[in-house]
C-alpha positions as CSV (number, residue, x, y, z in Angstrom):
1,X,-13.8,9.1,-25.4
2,X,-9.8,9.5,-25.5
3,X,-8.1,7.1,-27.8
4,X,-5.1,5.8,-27.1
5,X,-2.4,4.0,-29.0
6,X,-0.3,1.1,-28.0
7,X,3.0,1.6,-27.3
8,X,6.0,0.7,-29.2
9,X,7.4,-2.5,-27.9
10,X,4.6,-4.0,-26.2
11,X,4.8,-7.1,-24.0
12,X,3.1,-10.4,-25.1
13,X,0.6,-12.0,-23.3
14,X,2.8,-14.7,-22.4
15,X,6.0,-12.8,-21.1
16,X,3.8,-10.3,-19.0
17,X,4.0,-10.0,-15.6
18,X,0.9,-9.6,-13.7
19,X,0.2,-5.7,-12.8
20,X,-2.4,-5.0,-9.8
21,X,-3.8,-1.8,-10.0
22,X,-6.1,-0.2,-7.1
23,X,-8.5,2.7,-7.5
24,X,-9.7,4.3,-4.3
25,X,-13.2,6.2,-5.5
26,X,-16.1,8.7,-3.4
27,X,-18.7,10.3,-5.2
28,X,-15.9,10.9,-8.4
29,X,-18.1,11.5,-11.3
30,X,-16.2,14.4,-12.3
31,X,-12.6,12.4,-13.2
32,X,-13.3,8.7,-12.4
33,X,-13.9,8.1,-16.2
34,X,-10.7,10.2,-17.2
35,X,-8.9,7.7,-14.3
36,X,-10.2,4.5,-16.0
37,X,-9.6,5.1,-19.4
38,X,-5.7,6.0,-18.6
39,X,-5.6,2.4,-17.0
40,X,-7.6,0.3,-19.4
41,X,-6.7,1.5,-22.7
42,X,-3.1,0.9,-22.0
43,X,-4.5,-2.9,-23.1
44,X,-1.5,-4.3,-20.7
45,X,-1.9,-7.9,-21.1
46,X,-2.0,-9.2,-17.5
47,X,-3.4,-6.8,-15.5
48,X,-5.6,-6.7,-12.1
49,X,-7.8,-3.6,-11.7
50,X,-10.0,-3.2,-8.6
51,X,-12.1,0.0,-7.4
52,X,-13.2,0.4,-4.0
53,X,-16.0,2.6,-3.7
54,X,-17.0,4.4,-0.8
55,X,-20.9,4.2,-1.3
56,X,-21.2,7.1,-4.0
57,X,-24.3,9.0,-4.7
58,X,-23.4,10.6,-7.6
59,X,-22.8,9.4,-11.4
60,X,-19.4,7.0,-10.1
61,X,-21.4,3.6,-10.0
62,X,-22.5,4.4,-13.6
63,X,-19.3,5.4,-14.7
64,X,-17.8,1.9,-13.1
65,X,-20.5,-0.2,-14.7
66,X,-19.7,1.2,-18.0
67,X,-16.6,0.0,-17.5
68,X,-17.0,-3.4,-15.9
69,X,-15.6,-5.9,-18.5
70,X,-12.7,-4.2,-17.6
71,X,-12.7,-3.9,-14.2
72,X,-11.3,-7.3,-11.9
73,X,-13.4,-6.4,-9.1
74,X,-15.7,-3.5,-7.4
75,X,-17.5,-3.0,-5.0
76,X,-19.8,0.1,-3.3
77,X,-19.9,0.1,0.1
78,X,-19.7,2.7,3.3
79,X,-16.4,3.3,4.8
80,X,-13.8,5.5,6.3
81,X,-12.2,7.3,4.1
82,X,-9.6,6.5,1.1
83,X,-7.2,5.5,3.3
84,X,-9.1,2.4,3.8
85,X,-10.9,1.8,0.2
86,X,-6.6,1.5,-0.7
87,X,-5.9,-1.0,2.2
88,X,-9.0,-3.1,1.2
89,X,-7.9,-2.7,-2.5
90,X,-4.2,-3.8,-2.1
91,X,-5.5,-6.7,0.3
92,X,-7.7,-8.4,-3.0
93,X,-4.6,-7.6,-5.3
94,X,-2.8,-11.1,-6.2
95,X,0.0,-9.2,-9.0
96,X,3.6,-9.3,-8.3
97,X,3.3,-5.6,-9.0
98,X,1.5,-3.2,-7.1
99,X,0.5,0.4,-7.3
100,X,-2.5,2.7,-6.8
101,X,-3.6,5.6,-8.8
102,X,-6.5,7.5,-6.9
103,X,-9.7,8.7,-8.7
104,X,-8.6,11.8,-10.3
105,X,-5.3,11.5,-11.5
106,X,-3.9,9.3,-14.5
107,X,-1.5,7.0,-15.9
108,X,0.4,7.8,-19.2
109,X,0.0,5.8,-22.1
110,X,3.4,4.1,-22.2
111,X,3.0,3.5,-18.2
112,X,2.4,-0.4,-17.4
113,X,4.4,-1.7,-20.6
114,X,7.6,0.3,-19.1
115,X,7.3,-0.8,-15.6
116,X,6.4,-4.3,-16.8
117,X,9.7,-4.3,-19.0
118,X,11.7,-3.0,-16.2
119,X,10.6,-5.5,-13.5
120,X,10.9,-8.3,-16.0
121,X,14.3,-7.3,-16.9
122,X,15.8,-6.3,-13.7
123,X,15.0,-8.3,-11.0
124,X,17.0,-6.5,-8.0
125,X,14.8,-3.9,-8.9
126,X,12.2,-3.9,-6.0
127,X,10.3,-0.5,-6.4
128,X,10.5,2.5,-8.9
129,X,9.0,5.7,-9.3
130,X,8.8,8.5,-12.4
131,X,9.3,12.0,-12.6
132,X,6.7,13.6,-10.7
133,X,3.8,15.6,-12.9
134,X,0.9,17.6,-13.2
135,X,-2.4,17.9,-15.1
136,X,-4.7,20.6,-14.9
137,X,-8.5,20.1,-13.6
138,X,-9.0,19.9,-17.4
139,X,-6.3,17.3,-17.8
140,X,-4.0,19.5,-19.8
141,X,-0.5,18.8,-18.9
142,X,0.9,21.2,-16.5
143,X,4.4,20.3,-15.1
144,X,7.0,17.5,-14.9
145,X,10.0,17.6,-12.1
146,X,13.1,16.4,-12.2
147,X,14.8,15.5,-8.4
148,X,17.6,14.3,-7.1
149,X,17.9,10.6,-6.6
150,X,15.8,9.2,-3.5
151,X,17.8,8.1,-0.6
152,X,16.3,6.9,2.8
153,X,18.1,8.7,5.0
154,X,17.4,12.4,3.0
155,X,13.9,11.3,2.4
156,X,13.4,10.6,5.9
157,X,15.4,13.3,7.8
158,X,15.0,16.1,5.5
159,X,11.8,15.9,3.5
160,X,14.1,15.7,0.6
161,X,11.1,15.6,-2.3
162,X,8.2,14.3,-3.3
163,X,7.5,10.4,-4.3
164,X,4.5,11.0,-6.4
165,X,2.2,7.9,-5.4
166,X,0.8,7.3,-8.8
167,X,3.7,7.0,-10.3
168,X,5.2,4.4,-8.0
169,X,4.9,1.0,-8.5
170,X,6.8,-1.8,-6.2
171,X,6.9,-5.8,-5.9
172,X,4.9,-8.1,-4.0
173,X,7.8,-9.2,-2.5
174,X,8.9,-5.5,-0.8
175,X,5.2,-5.5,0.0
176,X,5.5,-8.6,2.3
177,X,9.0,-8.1,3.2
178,X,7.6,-4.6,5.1
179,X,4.8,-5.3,6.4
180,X,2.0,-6.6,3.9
181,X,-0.6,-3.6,5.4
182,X,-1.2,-0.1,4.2
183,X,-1.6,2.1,7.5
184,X,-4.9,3.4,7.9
185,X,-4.0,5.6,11.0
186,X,-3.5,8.5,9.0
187,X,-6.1,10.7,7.0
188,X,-3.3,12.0,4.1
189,X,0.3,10.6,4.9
190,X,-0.5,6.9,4.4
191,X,1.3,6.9,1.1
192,X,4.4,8.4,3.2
193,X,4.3,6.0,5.8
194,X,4.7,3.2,3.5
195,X,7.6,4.6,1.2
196,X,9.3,5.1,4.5
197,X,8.7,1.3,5.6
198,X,9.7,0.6,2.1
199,X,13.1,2.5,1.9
200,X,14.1,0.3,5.0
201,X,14.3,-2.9,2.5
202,X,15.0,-1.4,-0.7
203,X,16.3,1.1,-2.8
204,X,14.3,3.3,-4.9
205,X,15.2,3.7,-8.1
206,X,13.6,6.5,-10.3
207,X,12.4,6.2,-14.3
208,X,13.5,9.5,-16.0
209,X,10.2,10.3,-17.5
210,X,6.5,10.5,-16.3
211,X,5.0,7.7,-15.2
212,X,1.6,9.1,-13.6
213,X,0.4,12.5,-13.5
214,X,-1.3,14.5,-10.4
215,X,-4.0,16.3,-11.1
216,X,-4.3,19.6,-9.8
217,X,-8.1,21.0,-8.5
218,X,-10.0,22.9,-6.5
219,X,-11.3,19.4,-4.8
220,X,-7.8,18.1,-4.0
221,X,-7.9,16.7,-1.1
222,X,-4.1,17.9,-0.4
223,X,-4.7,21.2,-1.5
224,X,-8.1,21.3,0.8
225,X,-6.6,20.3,4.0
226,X,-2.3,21.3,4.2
227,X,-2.4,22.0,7.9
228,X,-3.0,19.0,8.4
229,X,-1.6,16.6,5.8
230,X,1.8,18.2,6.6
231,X,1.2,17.3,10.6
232,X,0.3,13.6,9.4
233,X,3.8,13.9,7.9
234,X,5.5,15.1,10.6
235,X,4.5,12.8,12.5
236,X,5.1,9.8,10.2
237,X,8.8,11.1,9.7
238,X,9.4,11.8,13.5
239,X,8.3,8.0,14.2
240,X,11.2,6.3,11.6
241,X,13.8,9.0,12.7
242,X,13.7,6.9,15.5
243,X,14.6,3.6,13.7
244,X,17.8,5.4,11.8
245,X,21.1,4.3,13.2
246,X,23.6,7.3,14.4
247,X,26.0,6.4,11.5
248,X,22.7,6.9,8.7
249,X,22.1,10.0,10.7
250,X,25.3,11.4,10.4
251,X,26.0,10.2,7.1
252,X,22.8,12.0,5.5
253,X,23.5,15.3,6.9
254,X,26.6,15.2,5.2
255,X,24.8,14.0,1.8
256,X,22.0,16.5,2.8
257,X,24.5,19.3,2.7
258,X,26.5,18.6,-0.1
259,X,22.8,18.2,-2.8
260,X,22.0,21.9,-1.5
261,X,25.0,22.9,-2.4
262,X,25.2,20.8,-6.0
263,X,21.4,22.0,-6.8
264,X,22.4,25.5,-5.9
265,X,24.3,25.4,-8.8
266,X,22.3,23.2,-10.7
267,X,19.1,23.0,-9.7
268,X,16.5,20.4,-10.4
269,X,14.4,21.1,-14.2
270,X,11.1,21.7,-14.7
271,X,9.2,21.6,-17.9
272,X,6.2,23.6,-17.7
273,X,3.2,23.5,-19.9
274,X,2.4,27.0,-21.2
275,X,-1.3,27.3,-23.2
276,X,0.1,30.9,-24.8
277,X,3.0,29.1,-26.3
278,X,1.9,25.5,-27.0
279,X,2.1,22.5,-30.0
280,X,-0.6,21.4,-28.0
């Protein structure tokens, strides 16, 4: 069982604000525990965790029940694919934050009491995301990124990085204000399709460290299928081109230009987990 210690700093059950948490899950027995613990054992005060399950045959239900007192709600039953065990998670949520982490990645141990600080303490703030990283299938840490600052236009247009979705976090409020749904259309590119509808109402602000880590594995679901996640988000990105006025258009190639040419110089870190050369 992994132990984890409480961070420095942590909020009081009084002050907290209320954290919703989904967990999409299929037949996960290999990293659904790994998933919980890294959410639980943060002991956040006011937190709503849900699982969806997709009707598992394999060890997940046991894994779940082991964990039940500290589970909100759960529930096994048939359906489509994780796009839809996230929509009918983040429909039960009542927090006035909101994430998801999906059944093989993790949280860091220092992850809800810093985004429950920041939202308490800076309330223009309407979504954030960390530095994206990595964890091996063993869940070693692998990599952390550091990018340039997210900006709708780039993001849309270009591609211009990658918003990890477990490590991004966002009000109720932005929720509602775009949309209150999670698009089930699409197989891969859902979480795109949202920080797109997302970056027409607010700014993105980005916490420089890891928030969430992805975990890396022959089962990936992004690794498994590329062709056509990266069609999903071509398609997603053609669709809100559309709804970007001629001045954001012309503005962001400008910006566009002018990174490549800053990063050329000084490119974007990377700190890289090395098991010959390790404190580990």
């Amino acid at each position: 069982m992994l132990a984890y210690n409480v961070p420095t700093g942590v909020i009081e059950d009084d002050r907290a604000i209320t954290i919703s948490l989904v967990t999409p899950t299929f037949n996960s027995e290999r990293y659904l525990e790994q998933t919980i613990k890294s959410v639980v054992q943060q002991r956040y005060p006011k937190l709503q965790y849900i699982i969806i399950d997709g009707g598992s045959t394999d060890r997940t239900l046991e894994i779940i029940r082991d964990y039940e007192p500290y589970i909100d709600f759960w529930v096994s039953e048939a359906d489509d694919g994780p796009q839809y065990a996230t929509a009918k998670g983040l429909a039960r949520t009542t927090g006035a934050i909101m994430g998801w982490i999906n059944s093989d990645d993790i949280l860091f141990p220092w992850t809800l009491h810093t985004i429950g600080h920041l939202f308490m303490r800076r309330p223009e703030i309407e979504w954030i995301t960390g530095l994206a990283s990595t964890i091996d299938q063993n869940g070693i840490y692998y990599q952390t990124k550091t990018q340039p600052a997210f900006r709708k236009e780039s993001y849309i247009l270009f591609d211009s990085g990658n918003i990890q979705q477990e490590s991004t976090f966002w009000r109720r409020t932005l929720w509602e204000k775009a949309g209150n749904y999670h698009n089930v259309s699409y197989e891969y590119a859902y979480d795109l399709d949202l920080w797109c509808r997302f970056f027409f109402h607010s700014k993105l602000h980005t916490v420089p460290m890891p928030l969430g880590a992805w975990r890396r594995h022959d089962g990936a679901r992004t690794l498994l299928d590329l062709k056509g996640r990266r069609m999903e988000e071509k398609a997603v990105r053609k669709h809100y081109r559309k709804l970007l006025t001629f001045e954001e258009r012309s503005h962001s190639l400008l910006q566009h230009w002018r990174d490549r040419l800053i990063n050329l110089v000084t490119p974007a870190a990377s700190i890289q987990y090395d098991p010959k050369n390790s404190t580990y």
